[in-house]
N, CA and C atoms as a LAMMPS dump frame, in Angstrom:
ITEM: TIMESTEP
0
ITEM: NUMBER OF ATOMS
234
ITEM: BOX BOUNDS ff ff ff
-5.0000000000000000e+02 5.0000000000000000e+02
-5.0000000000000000e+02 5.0000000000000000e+02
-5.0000000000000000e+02 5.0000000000000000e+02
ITEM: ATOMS id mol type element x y z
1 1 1 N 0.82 -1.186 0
2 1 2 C 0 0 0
3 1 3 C 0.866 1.252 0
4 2 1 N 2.199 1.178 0.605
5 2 2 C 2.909 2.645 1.134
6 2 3 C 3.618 2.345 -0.375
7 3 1 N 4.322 1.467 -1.737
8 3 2 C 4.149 2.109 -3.226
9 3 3 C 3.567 2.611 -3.584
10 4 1 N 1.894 2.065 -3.626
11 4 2 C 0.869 2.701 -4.469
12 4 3 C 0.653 4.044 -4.149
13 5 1 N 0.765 4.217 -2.427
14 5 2 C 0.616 5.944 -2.163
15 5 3 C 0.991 6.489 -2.936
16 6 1 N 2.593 6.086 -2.504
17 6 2 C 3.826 7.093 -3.114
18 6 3 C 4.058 7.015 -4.658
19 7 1 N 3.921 6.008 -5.491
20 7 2 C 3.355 6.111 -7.488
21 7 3 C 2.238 6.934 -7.618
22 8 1 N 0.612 7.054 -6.619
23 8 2 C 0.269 8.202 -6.641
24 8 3 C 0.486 9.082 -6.909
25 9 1 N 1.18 9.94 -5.439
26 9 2 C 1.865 11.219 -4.971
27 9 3 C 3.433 11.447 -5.92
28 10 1 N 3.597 10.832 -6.48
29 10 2 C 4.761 11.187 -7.139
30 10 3 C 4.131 11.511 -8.858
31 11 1 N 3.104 10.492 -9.641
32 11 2 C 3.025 10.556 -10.562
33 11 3 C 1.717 11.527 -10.624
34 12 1 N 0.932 11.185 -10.137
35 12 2 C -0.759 11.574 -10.074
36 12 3 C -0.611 13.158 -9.497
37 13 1 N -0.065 13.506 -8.516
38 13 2 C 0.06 15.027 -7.545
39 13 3 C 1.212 15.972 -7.579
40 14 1 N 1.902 15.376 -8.401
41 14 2 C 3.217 16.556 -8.491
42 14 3 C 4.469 15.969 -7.779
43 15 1 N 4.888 14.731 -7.129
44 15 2 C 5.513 14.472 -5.831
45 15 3 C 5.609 14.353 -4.656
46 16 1 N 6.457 14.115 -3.566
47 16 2 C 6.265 14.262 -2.22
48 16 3 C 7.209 15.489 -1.926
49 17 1 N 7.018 16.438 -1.299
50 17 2 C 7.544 17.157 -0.774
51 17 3 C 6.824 18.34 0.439
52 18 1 N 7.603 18.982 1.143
53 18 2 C 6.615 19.642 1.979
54 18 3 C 5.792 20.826 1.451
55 19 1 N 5.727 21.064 0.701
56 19 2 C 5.347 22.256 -0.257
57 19 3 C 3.96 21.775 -0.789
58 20 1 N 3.997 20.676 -1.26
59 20 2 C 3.073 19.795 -1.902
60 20 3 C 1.667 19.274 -0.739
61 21 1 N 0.814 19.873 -0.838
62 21 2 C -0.506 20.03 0.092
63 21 3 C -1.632 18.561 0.143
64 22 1 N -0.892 17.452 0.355
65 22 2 C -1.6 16.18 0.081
66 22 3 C -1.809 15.837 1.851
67 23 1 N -2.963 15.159 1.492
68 23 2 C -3.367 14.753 3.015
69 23 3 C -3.59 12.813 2.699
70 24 1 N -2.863 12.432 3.939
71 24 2 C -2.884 10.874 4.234
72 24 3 C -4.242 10.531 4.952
73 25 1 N -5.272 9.611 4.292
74 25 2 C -6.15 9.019 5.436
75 25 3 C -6.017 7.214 5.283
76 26 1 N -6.412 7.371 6.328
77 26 2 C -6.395 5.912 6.82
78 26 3 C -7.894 5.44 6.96
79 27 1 N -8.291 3.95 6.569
80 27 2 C -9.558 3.712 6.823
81 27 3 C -9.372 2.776 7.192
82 28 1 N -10.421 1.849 8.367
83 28 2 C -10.518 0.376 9.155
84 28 3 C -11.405 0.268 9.294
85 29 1 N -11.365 -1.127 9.172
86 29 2 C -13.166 -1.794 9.748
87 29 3 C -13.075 -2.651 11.172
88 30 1 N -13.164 -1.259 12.01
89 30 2 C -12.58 -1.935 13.802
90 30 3 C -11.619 -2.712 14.219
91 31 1 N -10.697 -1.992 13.544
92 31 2 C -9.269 -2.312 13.911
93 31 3 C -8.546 -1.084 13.83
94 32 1 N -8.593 -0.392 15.245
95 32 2 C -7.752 0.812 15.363
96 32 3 C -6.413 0.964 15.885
97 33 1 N -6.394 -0.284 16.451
98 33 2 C -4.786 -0.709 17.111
99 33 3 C -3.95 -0.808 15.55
100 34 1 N -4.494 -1.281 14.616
101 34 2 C -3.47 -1.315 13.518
102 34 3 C -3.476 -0.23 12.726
103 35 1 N -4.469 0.189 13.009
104 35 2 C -4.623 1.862 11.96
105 35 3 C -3.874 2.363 12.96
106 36 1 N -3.328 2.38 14.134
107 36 2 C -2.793 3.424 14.418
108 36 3 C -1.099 3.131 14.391
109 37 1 N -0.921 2.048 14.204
110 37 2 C 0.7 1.757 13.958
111 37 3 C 0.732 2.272 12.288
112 38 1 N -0.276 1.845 11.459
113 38 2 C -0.206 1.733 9.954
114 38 3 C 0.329 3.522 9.653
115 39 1 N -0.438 4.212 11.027
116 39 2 C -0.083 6.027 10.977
117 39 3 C 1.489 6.14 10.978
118 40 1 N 2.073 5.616 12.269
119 40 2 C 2.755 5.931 12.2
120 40 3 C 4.445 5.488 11.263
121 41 1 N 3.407 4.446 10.669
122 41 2 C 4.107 3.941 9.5
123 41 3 C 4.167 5.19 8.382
124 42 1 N 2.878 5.359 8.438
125 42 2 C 2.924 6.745 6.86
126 42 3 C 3.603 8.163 7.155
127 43 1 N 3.527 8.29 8.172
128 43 2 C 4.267 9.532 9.001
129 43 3 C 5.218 9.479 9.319
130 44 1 N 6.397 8.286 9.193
131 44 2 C 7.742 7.87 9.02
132 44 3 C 7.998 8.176 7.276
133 45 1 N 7.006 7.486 6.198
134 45 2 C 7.883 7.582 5.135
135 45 3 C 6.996 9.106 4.499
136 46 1 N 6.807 9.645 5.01
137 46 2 C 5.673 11.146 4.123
138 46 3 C 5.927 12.159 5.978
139 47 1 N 6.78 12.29 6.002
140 47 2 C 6.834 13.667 6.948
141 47 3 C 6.293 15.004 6.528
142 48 1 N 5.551 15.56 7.445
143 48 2 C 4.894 16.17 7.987
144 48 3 C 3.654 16.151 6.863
145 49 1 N 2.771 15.469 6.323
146 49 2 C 1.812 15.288 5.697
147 49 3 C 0.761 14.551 7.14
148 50 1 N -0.195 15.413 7.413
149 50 2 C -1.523 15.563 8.162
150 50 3 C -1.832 13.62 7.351
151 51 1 N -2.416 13.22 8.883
152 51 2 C -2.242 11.622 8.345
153 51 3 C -3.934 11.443 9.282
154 52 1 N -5.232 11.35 8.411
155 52 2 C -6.678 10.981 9.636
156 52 3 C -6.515 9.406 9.206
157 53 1 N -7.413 9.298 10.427
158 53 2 C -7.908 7.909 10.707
159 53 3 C -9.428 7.933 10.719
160 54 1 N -10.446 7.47 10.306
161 54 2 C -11.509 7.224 10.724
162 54 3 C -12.204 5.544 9.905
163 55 1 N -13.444 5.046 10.293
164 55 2 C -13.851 3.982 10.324
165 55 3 C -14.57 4.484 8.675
166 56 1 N -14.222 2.805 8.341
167 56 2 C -14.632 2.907 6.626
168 56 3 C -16.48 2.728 6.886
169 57 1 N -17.154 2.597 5.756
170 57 2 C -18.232 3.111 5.959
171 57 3 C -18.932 2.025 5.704
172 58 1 N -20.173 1.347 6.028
173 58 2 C -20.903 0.196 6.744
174 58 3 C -20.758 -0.988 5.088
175 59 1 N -21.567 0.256 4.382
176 59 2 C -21.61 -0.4 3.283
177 59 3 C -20.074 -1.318 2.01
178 60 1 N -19.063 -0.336 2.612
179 60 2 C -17.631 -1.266 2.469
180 60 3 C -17.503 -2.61 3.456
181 61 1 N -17.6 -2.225 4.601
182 61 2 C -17.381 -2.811 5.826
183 61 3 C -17.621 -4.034 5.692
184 62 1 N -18.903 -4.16 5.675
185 62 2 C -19.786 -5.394 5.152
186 62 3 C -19.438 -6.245 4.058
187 63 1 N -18.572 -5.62 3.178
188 63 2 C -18.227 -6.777 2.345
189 63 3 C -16.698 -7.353 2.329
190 64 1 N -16.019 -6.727 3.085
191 64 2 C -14.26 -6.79 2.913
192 64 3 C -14.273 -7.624 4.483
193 65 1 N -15.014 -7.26 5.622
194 65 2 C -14.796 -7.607 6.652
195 65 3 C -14.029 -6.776 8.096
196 66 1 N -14.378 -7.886 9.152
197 66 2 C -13.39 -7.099 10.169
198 66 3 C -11.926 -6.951 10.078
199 67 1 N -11.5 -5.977 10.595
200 67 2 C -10.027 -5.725 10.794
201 67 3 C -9.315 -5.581 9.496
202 68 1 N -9.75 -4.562 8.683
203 68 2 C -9.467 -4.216 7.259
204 68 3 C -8.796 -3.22 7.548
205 69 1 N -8.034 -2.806 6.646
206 69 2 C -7.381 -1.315 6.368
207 69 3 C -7.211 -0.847 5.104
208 70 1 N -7.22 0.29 5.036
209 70 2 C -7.271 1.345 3.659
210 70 3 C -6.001 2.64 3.859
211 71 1 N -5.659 2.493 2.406
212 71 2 C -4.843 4.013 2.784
213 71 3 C -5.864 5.194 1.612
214 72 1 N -5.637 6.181 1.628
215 72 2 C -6.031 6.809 0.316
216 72 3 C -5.188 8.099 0.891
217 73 1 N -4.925 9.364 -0.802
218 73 2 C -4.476 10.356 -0.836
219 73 3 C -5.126 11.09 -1.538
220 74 1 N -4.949 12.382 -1.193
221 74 2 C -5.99 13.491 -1.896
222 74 3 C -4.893 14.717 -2.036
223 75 1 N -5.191 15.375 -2.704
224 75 2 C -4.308 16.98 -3.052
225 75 3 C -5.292 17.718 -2.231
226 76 1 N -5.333 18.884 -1.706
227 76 2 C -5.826 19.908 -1.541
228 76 3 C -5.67 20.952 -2.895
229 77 1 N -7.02 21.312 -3.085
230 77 2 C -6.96 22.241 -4.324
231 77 3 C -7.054 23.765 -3.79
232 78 1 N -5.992 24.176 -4.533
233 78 2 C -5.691 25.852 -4.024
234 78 3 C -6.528 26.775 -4.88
């Protein structure tokens, strides 16, 4: 998952750098003990990029299962 970010953010957003206004989220299906190591996994290789966590949404949930995780990236548009 931490390639695909970063082939994202490198090809899709301009790169990684601090200049570059991309936000890290994290998604789980009640498993927050690992979403929260998986953070500080993304916040080791993407410094100082704003990294949320919140619970994926019923209708995913339900079909992937418990104790799932997601990464996704977004640009902020200026």
């Amino acid at each position: 998952m931490m390639t695909a970010i970063r082939n994202d953010i490198e090809k899709r957003f301009g790169g990684v750098s601090e200049n570059n206004p991309i936000y890290l989220q994290i998604a789980h299906t009640e498993n927050e003990e690992a979403a929260g190591v998986l953070k500080e996994e993304l916040t080791a290789q993407f410094p100082g990029y704003p990294v949320y966590i919140d619970h994926l949404s019923l209708s995913i949930s339900c079909h992937i299962g418990p104790g799932s995780l997601a990464i996704a990236c977004c640009k902020k548009l200026i």
